[in-house]
N, C-alpha and C positions, 0 to 999 in steps of 0.2 A: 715112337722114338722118345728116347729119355732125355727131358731135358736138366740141365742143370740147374735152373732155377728149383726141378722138383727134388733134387737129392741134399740140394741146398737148406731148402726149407725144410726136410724134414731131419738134416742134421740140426736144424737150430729150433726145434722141438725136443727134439730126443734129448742131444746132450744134457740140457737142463738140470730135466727131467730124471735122467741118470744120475745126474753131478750131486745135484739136493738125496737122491735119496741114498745114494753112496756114503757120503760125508754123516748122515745120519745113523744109516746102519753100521758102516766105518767105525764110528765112534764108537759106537754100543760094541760091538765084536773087539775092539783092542781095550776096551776096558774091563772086559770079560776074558778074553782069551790071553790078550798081551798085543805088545809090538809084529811080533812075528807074523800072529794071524792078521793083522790087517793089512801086513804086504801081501800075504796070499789072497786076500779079500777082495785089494784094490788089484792085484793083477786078472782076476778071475770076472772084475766087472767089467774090466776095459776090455778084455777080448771077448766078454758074451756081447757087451757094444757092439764092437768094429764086426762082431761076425755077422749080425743081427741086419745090420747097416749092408752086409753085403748081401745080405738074403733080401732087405727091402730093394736095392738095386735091381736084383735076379726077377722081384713080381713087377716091377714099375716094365721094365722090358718086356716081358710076358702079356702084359694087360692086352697090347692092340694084336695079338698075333691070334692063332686058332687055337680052342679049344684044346684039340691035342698039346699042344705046345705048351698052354698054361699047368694042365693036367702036369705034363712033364718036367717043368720049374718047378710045378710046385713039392711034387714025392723029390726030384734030385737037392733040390734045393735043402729041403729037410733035410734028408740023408747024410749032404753034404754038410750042412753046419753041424748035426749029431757026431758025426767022425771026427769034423775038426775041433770040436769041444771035446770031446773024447779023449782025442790026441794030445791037444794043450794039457789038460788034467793029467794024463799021464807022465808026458815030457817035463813040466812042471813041477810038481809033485816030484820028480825021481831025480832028473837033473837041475832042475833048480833049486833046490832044496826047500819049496814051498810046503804046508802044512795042507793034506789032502782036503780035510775038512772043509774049512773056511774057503779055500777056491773051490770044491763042488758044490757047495751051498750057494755061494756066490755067482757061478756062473750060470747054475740054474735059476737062481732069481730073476736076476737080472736079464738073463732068455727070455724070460716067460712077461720078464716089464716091458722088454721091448718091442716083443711079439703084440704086447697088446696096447703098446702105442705107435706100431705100425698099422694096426689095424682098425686106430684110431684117427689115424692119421688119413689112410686111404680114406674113407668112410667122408670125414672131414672137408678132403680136397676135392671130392667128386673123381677123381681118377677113376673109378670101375664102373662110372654110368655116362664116358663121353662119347656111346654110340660104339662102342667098340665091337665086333665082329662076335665074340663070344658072349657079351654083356650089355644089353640093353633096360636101360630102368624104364619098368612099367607106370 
């Protein structure tokens, strides 16, 4: 069962984390590119966040259940955030008048940041070795 204390804590990890390296690569990309790209920059990191954030939710759920089950979070789970990024970048980009570039650079980064501070995160809190049916640490 998921508790909120764990999506809690690892919102106030991530964010940060996110925020510092936003503002830095932010800067750099609107003084290079302009105003414009870093609206599509900062829209492209907040939703590779919030999607990122929903896929950590989808494993923290997954952990205590069967093997199958994990297996299947984890391919739909990907699947799932690839299409909705996919999606955002196109909607975006066409109807928002976003700047392609800088939001698929951007959401790819920032995927790939989050990804590997969720899985820094698990690692961290012991979450994938408390006994759980699928995961036992040797």
């Amino acid at each position: 069962m998921l508790r909120k204390s764990t999506s809690l804590r690892f919102l106030a990890f991530l964010l940060p984390v996110s925020g510092v390296v936003a503002l830095g690569a932010g800067t750099l990309v609107s003084r290079t590119f302009g105003p414009e790209a870093f609206r599509a920059f900062a829209w492209g990191a907040a939703l590779s966040t919030f999607v990122c954030y929903l896929g950590f939710l989808l494993t923290v759920w997954a952990i205590p259940r069967s093997p199958n089950a994990q297996l299947a979070s984890v391919v739909l789970g990907f699947l799932g955030r690839m299409i909705a990024l996919t999606a955002a970048i196109f909607f975006l980009s066409r109807f928002g008048g976003l700047a392609v570039e800088p939001l698929g650079l951007s959401i790819i980064g920032f995927y790939f940041l989050a990804m590997a501070l969720e899985m820094v995160f698990l690692y961290r809190s012991g979450l994938l070795w408390k006994g759980t049916p699928a995961t036992t640490r040797s």
